[in-house]
N, C-alpha and C positions, 0 to 999 in steps of 0.2 A: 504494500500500500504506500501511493507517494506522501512525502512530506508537504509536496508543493503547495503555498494556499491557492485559493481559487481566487481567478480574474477577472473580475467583471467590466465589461465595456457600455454604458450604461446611454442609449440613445435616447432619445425622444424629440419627438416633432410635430407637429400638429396641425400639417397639409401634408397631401400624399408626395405633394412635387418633390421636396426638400431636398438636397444633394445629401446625405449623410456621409460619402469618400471622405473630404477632407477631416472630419471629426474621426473615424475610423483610422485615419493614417496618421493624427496625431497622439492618440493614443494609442498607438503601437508603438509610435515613437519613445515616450515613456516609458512603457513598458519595458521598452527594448534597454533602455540606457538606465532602467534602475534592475533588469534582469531580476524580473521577479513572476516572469513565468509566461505562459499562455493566455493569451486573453479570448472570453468566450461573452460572445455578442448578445446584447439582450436589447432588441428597437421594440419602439412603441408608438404609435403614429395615433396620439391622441389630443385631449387639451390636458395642457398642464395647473387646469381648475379643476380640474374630476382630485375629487379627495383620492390621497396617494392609496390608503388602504385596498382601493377597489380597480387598482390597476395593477400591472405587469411586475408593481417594481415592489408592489408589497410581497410578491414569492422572491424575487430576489433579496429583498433587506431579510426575510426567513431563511432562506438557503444559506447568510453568510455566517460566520462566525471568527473566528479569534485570528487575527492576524492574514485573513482574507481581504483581498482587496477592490473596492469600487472606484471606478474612474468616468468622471464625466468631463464635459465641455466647458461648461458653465452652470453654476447653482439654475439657472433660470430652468434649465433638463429635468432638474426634481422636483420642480413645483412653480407656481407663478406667485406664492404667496410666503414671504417672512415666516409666517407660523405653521405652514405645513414642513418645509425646508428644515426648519430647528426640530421638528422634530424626527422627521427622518434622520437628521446628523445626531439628534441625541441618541435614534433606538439604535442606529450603528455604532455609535461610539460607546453604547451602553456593553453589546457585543465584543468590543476588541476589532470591529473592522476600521482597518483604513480607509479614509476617503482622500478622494483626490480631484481636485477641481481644475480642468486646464487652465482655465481663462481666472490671472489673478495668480498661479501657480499656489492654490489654498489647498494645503494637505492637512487634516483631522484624524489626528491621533490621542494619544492619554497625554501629549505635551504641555506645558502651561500656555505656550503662545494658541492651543485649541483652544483652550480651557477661557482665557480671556477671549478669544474671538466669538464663542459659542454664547459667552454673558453678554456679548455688545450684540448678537443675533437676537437675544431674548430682551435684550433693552428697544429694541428697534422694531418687536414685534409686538410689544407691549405700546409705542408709537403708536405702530400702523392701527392697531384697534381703538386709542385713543383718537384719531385724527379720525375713521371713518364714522364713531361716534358722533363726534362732533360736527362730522358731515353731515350725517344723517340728519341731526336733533334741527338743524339748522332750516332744511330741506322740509321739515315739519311744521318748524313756527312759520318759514312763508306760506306755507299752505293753508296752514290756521289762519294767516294773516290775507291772506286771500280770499277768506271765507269756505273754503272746502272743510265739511265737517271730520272730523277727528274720531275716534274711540273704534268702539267694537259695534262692528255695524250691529240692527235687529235685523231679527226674520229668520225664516228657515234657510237652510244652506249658506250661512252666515258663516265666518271663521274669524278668530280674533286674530288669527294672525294676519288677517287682513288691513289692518291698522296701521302694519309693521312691514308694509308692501316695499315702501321704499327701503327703508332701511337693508328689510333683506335682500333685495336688487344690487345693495352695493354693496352687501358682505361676499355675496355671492361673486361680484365679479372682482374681488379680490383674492377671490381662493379659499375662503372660510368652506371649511370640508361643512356637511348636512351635520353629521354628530354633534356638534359646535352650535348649527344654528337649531336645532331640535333642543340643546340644553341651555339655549341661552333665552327662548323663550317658550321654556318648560311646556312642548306637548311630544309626542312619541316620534320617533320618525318617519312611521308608516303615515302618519297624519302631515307631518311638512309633505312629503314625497306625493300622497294626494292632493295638497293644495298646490303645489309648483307643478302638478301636471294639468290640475284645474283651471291655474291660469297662464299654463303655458310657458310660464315663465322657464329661461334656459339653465340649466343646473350647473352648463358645464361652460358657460358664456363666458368669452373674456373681454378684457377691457379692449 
């Protein structure tokens, strides 16, 4: 049985057109000049707003383990959003895998220089949530200001989360996974998942 850890080449793109050569030829390149093995290709040709658990890359972050390595392009590959991104990098770096980011040359490991990058990721995504709040609340009071009524409509087929329309329009196309927005305004996620297909609205929309 070999020692070698395993290599991952980590694609993603979200048009069919997409050239993915060059991304493939610089991570061989690496590869090649830190000689740490075979690299075995995993593409994905989705949006990078679908919560990572329910794609390609959550059986890879599961297949990796201790001193395995993933290698991508660029952070934007794992996700479109600050707080999916962190946390992908924490459940690898929770594992012992390497990560390695071409663009930026960001390698994440148990070193201190991760270890602050990964705190200033979590101060930056604690931001991002802050700032779309405050988009949102903002997006509300003109509306109220407007005169467009507010609250939890009446009537049958009524949903409260319909109040919360806008808002979740812009968590959503920041990357906020469904999990997140099912416990941030505490109803099941069978119940978001019928209302976002009720109104249509795009789950996996990006900016």
């Amino acid at each position: 049985m070999s020692d070698s850890p395993k290599v991952i080449g980590y694609l993603r793109v979200s048009t069919q057109d997409q050239n993915l050569e060059k991304n493939k030829a610089d991570i061989l390149a690496f590869a090649n000049e830190r000689r740490i093995g075979p690299v075995d290709w995993v593409e994905e040709k989705i949006s990078g707003t679908r919560d990572w658990r329910k794609r390609e890359l959550a059986k890879v972050v599961a297949t990796l383990g201790k001193d395995d390595w993933l290698i991508t392009p660029e952070f934007s590959r794992l996700a479109r959003s600050t707080l999916q991104i962190l946390e992908i990098l924490a459940e690898l770096k929770k594992k012992g895998v390497h990560v390695y980011v071409l663009k930026g040359a960001q390698h994440i490991n148990d070193s201190i220089e991760s270890k602050v990058f990964l705190t200033m990721m979590a101060l930056f995504s604690e931001i991002e949530r802050d700032l779309i709040s405050a988009r949102t609340k903002e997006a509300l009071k003109a509306r109220k200001a407007a005169g467009v009524k507010l609250g939890r409509p009446k009537g049958a087929g009524k949903s409260k989360l319909d109040q919360y329309r806008p808002e979740i329009e812009a968590l959503l196309k920041t990357g906020s996974p469904l999990v997140y927005l099912a416990k941030r305004y505490k109803v099941a996620r069978s119940t978001l998942h019928k209302w976002l297909k009720k109104h249509k609205i795009d789950k996996t929309a990006q900016m």
